[in-house]
MDAnalysis code that builds the backbone (N, CA, C; Angstrom):
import MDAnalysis as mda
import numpy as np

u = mda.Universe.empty(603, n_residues=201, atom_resindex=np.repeat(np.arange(201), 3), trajectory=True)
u.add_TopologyAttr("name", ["N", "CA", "C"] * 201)
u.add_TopologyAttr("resid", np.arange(1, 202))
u.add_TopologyAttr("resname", ["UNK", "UNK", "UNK", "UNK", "UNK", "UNK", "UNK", "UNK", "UNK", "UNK", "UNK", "UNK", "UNK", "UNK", "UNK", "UNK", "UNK", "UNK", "UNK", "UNK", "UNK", "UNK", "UNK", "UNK", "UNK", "UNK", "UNK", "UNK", "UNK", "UNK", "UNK", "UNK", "UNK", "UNK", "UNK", "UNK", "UNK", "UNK", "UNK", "UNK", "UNK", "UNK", "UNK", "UNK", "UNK", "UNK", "UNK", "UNK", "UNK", "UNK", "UNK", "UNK", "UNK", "UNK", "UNK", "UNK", "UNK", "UNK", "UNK", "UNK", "UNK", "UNK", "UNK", "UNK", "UNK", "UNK", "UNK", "UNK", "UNK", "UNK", "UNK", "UNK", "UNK", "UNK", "UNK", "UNK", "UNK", "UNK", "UNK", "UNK", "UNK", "UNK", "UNK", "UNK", "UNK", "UNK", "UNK", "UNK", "UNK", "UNK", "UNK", "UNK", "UNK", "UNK", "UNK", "UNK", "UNK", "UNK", "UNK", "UNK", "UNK", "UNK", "UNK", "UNK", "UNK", "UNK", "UNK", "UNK", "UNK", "UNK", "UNK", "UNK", "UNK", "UNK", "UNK", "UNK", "UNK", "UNK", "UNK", "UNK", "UNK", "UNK", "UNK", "UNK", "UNK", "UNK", "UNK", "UNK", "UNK", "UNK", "UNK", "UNK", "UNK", "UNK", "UNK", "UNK", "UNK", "UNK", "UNK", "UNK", "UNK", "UNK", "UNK", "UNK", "UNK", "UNK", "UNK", "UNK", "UNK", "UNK", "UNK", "UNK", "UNK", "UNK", "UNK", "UNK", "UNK", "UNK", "UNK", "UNK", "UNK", "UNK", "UNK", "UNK", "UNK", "UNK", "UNK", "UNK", "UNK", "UNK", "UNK", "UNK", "UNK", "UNK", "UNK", "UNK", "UNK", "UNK", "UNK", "UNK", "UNK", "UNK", "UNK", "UNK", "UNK", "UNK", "UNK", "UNK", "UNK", "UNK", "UNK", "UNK", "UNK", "UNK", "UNK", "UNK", "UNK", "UNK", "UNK", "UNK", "UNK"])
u.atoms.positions = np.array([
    [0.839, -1.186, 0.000],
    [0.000, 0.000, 0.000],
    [0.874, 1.235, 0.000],
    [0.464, 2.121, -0.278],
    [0.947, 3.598, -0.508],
    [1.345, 4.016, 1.444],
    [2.601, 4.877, 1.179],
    [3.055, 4.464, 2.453],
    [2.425, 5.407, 3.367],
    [1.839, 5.548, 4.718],
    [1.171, 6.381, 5.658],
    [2.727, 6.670, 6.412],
    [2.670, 8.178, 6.884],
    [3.486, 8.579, 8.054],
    [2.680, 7.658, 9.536],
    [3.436, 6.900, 10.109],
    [2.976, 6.606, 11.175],
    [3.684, 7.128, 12.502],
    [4.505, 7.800, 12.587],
    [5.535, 8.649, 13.314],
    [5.422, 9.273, 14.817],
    [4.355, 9.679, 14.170],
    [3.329, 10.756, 15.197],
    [2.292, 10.100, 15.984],
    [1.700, 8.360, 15.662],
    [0.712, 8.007, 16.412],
    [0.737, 6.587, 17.212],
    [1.890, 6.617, 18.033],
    [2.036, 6.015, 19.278],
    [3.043, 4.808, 18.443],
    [3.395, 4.510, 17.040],
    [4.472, 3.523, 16.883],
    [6.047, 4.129, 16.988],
    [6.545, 2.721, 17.526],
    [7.856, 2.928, 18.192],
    [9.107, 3.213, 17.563],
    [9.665, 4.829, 18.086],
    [10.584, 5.175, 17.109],
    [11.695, 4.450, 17.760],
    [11.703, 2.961, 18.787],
    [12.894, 2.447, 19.284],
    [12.619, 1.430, 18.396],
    [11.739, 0.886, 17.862],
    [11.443, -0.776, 17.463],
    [11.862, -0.086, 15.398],
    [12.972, -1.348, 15.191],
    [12.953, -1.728, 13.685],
    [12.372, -1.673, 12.864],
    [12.370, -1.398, 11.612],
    [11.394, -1.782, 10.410],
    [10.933, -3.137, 10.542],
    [11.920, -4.349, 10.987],
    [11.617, -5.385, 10.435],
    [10.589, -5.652, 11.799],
    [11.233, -5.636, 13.196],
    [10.451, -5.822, 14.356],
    [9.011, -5.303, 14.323],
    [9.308, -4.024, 13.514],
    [7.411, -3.264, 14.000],
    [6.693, -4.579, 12.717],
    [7.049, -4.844, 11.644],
    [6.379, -5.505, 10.722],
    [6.067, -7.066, 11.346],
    [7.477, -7.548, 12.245],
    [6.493, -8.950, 12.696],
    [5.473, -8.936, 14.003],
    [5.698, -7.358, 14.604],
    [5.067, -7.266, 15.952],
    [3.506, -7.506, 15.553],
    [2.900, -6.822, 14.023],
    [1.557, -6.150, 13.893],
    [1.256, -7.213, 12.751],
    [2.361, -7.998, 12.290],
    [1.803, -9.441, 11.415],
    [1.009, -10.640, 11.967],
    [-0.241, -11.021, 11.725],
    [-0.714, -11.733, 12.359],
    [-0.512, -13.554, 11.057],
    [0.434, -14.493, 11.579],
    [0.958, -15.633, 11.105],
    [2.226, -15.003, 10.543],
    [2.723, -15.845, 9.602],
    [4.155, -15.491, 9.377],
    [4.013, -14.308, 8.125],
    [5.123, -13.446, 8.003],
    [5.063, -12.288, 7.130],
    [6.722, -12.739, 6.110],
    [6.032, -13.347, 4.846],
    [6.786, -13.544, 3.795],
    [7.954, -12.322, 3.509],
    [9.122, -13.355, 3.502],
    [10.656, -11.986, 2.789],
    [10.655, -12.086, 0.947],
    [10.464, -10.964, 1.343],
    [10.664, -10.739, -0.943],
    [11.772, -10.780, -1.476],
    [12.942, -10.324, -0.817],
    [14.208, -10.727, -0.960],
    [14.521, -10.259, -2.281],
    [14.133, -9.518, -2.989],
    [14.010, -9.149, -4.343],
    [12.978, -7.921, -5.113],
    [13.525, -7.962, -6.128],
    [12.521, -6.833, -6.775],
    [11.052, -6.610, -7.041],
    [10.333, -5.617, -7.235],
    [9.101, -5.341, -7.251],
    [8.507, -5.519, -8.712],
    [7.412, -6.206, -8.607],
    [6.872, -6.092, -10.033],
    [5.941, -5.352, -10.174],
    [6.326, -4.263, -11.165],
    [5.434, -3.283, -11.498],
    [4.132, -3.556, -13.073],
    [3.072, -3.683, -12.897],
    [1.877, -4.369, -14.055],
    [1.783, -2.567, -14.851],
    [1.808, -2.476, -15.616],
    [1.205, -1.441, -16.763],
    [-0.262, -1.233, -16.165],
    [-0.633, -0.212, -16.130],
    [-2.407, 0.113, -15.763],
    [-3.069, -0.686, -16.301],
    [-3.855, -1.404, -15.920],
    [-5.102, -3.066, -16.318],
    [-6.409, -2.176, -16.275],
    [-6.920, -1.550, -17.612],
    [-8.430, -1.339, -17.518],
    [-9.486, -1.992, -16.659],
    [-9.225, -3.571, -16.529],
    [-10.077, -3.929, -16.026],
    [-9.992, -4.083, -14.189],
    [-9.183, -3.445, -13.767],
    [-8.943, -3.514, -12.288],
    [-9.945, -2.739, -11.394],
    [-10.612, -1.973, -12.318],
    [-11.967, -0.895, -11.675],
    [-13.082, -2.013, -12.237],
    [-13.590, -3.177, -12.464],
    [-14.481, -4.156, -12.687],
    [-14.173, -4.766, -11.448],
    [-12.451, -5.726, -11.000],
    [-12.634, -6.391, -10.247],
    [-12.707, -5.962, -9.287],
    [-12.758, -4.310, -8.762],
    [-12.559, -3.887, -7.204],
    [-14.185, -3.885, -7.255],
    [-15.205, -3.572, -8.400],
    [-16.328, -3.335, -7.834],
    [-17.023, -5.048, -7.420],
    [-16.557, -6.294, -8.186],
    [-16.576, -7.357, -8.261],
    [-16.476, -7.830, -6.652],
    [-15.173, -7.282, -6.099],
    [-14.687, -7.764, -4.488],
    [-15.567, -6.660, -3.812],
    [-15.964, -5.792, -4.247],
    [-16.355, -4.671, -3.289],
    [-18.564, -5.046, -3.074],
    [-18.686, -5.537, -4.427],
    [-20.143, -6.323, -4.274],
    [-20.067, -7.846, -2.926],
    [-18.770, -8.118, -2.942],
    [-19.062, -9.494, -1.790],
    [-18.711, -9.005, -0.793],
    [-18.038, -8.018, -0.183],
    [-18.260, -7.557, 0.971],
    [-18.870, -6.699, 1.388],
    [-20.210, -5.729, 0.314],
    [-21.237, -5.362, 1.064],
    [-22.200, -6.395, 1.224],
    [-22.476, -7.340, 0.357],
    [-23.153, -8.342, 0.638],
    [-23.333, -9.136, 1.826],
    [-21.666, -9.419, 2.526],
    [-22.249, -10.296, 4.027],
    [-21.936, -9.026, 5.018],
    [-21.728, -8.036, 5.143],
    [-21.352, -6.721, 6.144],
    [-22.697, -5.678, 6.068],
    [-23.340, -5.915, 4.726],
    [-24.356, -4.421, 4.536],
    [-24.388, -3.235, 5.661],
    [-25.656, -3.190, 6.063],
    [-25.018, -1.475, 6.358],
    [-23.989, -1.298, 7.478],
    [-23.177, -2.318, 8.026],
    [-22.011, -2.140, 8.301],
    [-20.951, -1.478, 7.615],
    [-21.090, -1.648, 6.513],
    [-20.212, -1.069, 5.549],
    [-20.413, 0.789, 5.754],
    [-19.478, 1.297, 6.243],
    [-20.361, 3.358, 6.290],
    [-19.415, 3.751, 4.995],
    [-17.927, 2.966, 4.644],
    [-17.486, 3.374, 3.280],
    [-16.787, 2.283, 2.795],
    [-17.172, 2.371, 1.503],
    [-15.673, 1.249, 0.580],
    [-15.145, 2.005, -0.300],
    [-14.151, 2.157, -0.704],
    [-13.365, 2.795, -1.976],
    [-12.458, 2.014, -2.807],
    [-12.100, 1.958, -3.779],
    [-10.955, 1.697, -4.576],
    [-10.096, 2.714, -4.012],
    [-8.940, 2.577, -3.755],
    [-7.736, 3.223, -3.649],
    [-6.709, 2.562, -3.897],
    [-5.006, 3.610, -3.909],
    [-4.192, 3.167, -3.851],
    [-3.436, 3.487, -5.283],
    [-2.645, 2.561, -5.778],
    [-2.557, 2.609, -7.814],
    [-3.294, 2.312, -8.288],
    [-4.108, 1.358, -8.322],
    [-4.818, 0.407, -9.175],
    [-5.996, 1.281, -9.097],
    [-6.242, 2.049, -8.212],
    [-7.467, 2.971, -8.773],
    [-7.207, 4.090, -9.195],
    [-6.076, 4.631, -10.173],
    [-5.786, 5.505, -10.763],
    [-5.226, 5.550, -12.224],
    [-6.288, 5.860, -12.902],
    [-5.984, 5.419, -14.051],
    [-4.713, 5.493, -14.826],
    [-3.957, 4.710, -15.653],
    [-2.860, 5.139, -16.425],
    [-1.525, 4.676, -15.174],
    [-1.959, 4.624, -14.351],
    [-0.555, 4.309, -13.373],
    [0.218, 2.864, -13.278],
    [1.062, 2.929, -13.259],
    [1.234, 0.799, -13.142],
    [1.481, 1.195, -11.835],
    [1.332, -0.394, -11.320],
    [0.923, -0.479, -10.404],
    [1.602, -2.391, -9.954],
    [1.213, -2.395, -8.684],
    [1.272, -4.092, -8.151],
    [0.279, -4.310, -8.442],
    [0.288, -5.452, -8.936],
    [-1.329, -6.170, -9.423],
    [-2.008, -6.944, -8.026],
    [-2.260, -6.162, -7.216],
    [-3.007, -6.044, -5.961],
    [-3.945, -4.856, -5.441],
    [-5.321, -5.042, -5.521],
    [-6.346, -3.796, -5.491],
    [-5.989, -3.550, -3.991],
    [-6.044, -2.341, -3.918],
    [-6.151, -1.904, -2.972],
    [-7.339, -1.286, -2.468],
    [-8.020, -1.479, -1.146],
    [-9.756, -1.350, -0.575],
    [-9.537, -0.624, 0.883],
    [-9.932, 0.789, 0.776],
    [-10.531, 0.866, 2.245],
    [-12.058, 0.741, 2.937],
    [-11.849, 0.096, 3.767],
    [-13.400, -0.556, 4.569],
    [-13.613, 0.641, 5.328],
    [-14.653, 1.343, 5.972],
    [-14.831, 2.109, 7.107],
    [-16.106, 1.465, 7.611],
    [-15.839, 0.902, 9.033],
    [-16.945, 0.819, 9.623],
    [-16.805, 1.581, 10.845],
    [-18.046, 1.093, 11.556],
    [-18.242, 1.716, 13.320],
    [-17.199, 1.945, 13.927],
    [-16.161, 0.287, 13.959],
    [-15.135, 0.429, 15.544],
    [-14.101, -0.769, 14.944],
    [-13.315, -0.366, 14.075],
    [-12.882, -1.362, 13.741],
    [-11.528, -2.547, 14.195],
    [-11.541, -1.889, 15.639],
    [-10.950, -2.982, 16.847],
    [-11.978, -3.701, 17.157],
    [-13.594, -3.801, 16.726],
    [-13.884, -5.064, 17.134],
    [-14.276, -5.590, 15.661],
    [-12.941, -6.529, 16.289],
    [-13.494, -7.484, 14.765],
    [-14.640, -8.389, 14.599],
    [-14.664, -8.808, 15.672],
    [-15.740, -10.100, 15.275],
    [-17.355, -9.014, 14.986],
    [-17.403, -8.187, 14.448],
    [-18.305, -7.226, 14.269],
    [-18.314, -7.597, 12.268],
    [-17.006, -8.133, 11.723],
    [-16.836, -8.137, 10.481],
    [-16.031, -8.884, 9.718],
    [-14.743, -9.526, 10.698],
    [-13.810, -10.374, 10.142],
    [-14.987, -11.590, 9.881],
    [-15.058, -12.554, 10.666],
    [-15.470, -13.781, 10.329],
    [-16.521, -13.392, 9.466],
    [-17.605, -12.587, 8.541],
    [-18.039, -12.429, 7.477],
    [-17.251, -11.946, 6.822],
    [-15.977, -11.855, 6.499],
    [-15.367, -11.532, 5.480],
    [-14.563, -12.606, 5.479],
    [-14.534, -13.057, 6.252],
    [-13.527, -14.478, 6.157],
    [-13.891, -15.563, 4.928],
    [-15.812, -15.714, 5.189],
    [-16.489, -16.231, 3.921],
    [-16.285, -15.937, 2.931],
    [-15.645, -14.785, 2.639],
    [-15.731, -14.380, 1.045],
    [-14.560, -14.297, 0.715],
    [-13.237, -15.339, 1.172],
    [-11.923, -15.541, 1.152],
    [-10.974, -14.511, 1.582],
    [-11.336, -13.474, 2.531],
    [-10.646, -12.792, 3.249],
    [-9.972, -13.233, 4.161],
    [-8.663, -12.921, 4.443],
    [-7.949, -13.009, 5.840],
    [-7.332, -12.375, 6.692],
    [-7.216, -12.229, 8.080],
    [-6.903, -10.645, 8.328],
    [-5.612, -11.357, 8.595],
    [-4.376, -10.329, 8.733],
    [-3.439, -10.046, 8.201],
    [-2.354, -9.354, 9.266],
    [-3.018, -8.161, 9.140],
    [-2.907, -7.014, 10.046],
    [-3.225, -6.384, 10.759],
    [-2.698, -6.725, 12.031],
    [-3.724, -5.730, 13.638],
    [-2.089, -4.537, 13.687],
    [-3.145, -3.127, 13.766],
    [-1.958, -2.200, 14.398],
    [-2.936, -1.138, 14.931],
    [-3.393, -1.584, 16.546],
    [-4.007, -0.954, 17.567],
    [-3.464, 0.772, 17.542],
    [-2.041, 0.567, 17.531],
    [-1.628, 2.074, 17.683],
    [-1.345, 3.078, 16.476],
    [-1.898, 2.295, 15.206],
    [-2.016, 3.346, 14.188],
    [-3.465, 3.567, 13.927],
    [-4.359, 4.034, 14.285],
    [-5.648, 4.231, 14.127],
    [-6.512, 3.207, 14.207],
    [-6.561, 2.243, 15.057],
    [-6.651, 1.033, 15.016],
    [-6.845, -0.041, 13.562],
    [-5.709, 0.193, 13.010],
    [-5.693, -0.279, 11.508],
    [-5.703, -1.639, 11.157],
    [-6.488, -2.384, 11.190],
    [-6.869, -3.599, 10.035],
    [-6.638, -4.160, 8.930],
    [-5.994, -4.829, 8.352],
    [-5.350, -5.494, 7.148],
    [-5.845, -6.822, 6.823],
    [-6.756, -7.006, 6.065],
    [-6.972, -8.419, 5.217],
    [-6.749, -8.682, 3.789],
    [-6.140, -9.707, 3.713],
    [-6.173, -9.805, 2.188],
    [-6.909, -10.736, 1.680],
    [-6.982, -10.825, 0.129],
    [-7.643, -11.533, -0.319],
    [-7.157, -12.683, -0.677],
    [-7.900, -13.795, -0.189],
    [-7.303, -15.379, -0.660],
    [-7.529, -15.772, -1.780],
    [-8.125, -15.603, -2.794],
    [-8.627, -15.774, -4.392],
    [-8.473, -15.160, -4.968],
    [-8.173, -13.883, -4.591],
    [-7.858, -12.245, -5.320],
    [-7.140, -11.654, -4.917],
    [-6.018, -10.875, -5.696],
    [-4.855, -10.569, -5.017],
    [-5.528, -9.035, -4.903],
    [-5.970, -9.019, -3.268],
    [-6.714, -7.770, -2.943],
    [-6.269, -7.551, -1.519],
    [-5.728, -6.561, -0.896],
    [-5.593, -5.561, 0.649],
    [-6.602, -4.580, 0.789],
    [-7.524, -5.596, 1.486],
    [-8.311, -4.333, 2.200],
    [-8.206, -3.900, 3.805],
    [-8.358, -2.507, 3.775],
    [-7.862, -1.695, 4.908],
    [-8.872, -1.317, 5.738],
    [-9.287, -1.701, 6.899],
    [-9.978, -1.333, 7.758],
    [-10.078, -0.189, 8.565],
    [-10.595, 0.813, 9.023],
    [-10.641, 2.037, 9.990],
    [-12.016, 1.952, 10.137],
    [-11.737, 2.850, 11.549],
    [-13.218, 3.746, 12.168],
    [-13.488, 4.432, 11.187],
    [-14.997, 4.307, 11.749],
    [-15.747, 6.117, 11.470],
    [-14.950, 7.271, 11.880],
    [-14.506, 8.435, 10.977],
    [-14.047, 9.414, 11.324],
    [-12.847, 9.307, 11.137],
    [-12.008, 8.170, 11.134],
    [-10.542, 8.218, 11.049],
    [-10.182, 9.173, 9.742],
    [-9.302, 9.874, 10.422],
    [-8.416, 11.496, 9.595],
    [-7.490, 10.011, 8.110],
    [-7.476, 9.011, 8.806],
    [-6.158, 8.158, 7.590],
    [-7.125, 8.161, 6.172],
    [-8.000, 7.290, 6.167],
    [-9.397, 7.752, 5.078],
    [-8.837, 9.046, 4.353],
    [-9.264, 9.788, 4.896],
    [-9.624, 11.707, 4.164],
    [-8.212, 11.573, 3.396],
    [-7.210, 11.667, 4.101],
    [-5.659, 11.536, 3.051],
    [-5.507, 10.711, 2.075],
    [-6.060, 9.251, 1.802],
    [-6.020, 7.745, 1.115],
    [-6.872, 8.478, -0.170],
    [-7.966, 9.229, 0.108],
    [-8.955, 9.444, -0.712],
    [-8.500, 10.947, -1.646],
    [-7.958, 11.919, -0.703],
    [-6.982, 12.700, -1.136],
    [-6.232, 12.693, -2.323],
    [-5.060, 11.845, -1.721],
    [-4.333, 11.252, -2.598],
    [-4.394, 10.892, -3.867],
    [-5.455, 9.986, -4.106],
    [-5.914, 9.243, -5.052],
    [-6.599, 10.072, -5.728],
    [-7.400, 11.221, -5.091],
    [-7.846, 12.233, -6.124],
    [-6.852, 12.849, -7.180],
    [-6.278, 13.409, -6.351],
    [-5.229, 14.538, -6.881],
    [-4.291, 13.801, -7.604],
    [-3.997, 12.494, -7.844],
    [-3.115, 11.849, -8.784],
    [-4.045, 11.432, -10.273],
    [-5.599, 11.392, -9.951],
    [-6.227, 10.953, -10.985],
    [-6.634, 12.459, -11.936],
    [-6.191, 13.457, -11.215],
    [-6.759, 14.494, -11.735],
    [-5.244, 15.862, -11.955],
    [-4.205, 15.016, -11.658],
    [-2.927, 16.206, -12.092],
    [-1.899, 14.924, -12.177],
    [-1.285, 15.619, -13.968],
    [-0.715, 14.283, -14.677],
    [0.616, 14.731, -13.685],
    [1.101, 16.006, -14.012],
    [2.667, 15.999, -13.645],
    [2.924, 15.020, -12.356],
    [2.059, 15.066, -11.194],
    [2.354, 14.812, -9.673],
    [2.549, 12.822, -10.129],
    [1.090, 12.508, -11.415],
    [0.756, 11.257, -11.300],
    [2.299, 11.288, -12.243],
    [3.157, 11.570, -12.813],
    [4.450, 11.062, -13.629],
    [5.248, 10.923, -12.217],
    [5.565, 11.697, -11.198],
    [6.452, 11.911, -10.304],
    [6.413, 11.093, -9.864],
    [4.957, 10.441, -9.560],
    [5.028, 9.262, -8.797],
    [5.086, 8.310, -9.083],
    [4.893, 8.170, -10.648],
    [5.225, 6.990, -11.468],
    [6.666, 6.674, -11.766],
    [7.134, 7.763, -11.703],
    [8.991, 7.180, -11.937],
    [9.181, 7.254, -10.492],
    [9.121, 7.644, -9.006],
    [9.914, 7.416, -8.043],
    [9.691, 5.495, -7.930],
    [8.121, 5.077, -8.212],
    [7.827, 3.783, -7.872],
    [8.732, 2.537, -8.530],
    [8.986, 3.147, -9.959],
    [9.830, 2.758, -11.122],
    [11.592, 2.654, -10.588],
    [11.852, 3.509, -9.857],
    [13.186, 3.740, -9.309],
    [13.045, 2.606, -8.430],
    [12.259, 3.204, -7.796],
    [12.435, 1.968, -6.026],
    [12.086, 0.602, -6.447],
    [11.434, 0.166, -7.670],
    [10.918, -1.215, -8.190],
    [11.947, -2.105, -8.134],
    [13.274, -1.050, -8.956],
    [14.405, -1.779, -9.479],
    [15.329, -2.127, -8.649],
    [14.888, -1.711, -7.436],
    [16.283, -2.292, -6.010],
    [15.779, -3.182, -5.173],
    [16.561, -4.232, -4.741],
    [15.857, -5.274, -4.177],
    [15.735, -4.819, -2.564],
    [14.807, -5.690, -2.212],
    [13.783, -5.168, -0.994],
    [13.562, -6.797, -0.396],
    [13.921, -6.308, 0.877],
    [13.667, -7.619, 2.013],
    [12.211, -8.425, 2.353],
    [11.855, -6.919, 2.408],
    [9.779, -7.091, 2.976],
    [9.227, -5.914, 1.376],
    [8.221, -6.460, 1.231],
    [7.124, -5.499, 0.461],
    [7.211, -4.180, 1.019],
    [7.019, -4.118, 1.980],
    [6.519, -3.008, 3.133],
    [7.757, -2.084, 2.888],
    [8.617, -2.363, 2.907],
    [10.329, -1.517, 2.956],
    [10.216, -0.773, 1.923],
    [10.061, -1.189, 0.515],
    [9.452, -0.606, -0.965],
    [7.940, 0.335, -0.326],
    [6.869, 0.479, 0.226],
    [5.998, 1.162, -0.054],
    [6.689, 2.052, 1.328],
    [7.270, 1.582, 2.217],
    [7.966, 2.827, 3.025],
    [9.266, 3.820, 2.502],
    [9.935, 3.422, 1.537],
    [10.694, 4.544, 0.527],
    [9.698, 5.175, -0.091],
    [8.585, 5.188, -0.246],
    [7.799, 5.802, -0.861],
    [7.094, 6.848, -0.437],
    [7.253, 6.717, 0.974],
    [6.870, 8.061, 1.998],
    [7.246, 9.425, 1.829],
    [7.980, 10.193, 1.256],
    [8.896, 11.216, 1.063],
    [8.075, 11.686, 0.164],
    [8.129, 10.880, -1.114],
    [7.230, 11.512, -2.380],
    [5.739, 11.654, -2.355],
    [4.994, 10.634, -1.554],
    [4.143, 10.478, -1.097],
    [3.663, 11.538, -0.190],
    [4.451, 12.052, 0.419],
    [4.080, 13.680, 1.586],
    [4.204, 14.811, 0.839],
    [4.948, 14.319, -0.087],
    [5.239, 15.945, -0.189],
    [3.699, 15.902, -1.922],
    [3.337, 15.064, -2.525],
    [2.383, 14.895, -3.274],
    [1.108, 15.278, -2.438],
    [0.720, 14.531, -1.188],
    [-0.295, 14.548, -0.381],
    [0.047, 15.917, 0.298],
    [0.536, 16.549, 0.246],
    [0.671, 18.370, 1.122],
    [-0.192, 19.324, -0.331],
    [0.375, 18.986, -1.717],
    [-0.414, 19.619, -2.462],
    [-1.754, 19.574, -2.585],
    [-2.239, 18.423, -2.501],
    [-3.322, 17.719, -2.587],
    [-4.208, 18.469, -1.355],
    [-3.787, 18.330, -0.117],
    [-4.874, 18.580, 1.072],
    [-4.495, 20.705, 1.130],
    [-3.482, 20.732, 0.313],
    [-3.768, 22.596, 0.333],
    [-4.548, 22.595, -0.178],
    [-4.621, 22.523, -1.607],
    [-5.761, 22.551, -2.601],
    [-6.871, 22.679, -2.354],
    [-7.371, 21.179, -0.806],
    [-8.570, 21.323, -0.776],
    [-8.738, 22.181, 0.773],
    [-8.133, 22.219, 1.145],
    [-8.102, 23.718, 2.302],
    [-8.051, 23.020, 3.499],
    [-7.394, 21.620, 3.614],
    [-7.469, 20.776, 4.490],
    [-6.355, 20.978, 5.509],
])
């Protein structure tokens, strides 16, 4: 996923990259040990997010208060990891059993507990190479994710900038996934500062 500053909200500036990643991994967290594969923009990746996004309003309904496409794959023209990226917003999303085990049915698995970043949620998809992201109602992480994704679908220069830094960092090998979308933080802030002036945020 596109990388969040987490700095500022209670994670540990004593604990490792690699330590904070197995602290908040729930089963074992695969080493990539290697380079990133970047897919050319797939027209049809806005079919399959609405495709995954129809089976989890289906067993959650009005649990669901938001779903979005985000991330690359919901921006047109961008390559991207051929993995959709989904934010969920419900009520309280530290209680899971409010939504995991119905999403579990529809080949979801959660992934990721990180209590001290907004109480953030991570499942992926077992049939579909899909990360969806869980938050509260109200969580400020949302408004930026959605941000973001605006202002790259709607200003080419920022969406090139960010298409060659991803292109740079693709080509160097990387231990964890996560290490690659955390070099990505820098370009990522300073893209997302234009974006939330703009909108007077």
């Amino acid at each position: 996923m596109d990388a969040p500053d987490k700095s500022k909200h209670g994670v540990s500036a004593q604990m490792t990259p690699e330590d904070y990643i197995q602290s908040v991994t729930i089963g074992d967290h695969p080493q990539l040990n290697g380079r990133i594969h970047l897919d050319p923009y797939d027209p049809n990746w806005p079919s399959r997010y609405e495709q995954l996004a129809q089976r989890v309003r289906r067993v959650l309904g009005d649990r669901v208060l938001m779903l979005e496409h985000v991330g690359s794959t919901s921006v047109e023209g961008l390559s991207a990891k051929p993995i959709l990226d989904m934010v969920l917003v419900v009520k309280n999303s530290a209680d899971e059993e409010s939504y995991v085990p119905p999403l579990e049915s529809q080949g979801f698995t959660l992934h990721i507990r990180e209590p001290d970043w907004y109480e953030h949620r991570l499942l992926k998809g077992t049939d579909r190479k899909a990360n969806l992201h869980v938050f509260s109602e109200g969580c400020e992480e949302v408004a930026r994710m959605l941000a973001f994704r605006d202002w790259l679908r709607s200003h080419r220069e920022d969406r090139d900038l960010y298409e060659q830094t991803k292109r740079e960092l693709a080509a160097r090998t990387w231990k964890y996934t996560q290490h690659y979308a955390d070099a990505k933080s820098d370009v990522v802030r300073e893209i997302l500062s234009r974006a939330l002036a703009d909108s007077g945020a």
